[in-house]
C-alpha positions in Angstrom: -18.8 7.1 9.1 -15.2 7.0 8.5 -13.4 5.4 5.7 -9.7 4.9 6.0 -6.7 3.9 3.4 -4.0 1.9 4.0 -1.5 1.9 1.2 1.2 -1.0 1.4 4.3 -1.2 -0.3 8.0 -3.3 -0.8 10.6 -1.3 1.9 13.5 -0.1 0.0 16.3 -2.2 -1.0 13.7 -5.1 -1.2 13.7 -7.6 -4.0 10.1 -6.8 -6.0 9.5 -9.8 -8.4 6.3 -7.7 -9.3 7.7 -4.2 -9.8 9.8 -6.0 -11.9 7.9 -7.9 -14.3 5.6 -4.7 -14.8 8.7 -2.6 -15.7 10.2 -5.4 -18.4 6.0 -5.2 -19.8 6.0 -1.8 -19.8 9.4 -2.1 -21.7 8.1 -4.2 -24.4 5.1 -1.8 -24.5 7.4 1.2 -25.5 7.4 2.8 -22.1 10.9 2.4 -22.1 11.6 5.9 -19.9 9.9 4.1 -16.4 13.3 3.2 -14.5 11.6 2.5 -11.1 8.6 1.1 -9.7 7.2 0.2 -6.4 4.1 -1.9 -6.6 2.3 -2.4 -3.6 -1.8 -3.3 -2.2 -4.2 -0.5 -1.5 -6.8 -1.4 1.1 -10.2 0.5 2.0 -11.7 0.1 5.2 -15.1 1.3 6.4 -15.6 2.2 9.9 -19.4 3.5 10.4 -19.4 3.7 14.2 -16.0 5.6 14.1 -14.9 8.9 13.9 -12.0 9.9 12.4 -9.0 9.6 14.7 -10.6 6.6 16.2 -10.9 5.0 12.5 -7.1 5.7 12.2 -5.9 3.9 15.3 -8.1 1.1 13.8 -7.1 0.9 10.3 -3.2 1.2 12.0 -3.7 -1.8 14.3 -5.2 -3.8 11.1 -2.0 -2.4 9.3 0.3 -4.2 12.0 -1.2 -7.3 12.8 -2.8 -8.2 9.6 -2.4 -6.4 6.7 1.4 -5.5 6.4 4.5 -8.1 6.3 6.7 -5.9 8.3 9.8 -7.7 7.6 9.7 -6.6 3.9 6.6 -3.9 3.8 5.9 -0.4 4.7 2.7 1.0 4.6 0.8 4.8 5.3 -2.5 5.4 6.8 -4.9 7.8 6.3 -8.7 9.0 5.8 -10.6 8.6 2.7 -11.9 12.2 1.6 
């Protein structure tokens, strides 16, 4: 069985209402020395009739046509250990 991660997050340069909000929390939590963050989705997906490689062109064509806006998202793909 192979397990698969696909991490999604904002593309450079694009407005994150979210990173944003957690930055002005953190702020008024005394964590006043965070000056950037990227929030993002983190997705797990179980293959058990895949092996690895094969799991990875999966968990990329899920990435594409479902799981990642790719007009304001980037994302990474890779195996679970």
């Amino acid at each position: 069985m192979a397990k698969a991660v696909v991490i999604v997050t904002v593309k450079e340069g694009i407005l994150d209402p979210q990173a944003r909000a957690i930055i002005h929390a953190m702020e008024s939590l005394e964590f006043s020395d965070c000056r950037h963050l990227v929030s993002g989705k983190y997705f797990e997906l179980d293959f058990p009739e895949l092996d690895g490689d094969a799991a990875l062109q999966k968990a990329d064509e899920a990435a594409r046509r479902i799981l990642v806006n790719p007009n304001i998202e980037s994302y990474t793909v890779k195996l679970k250990d």
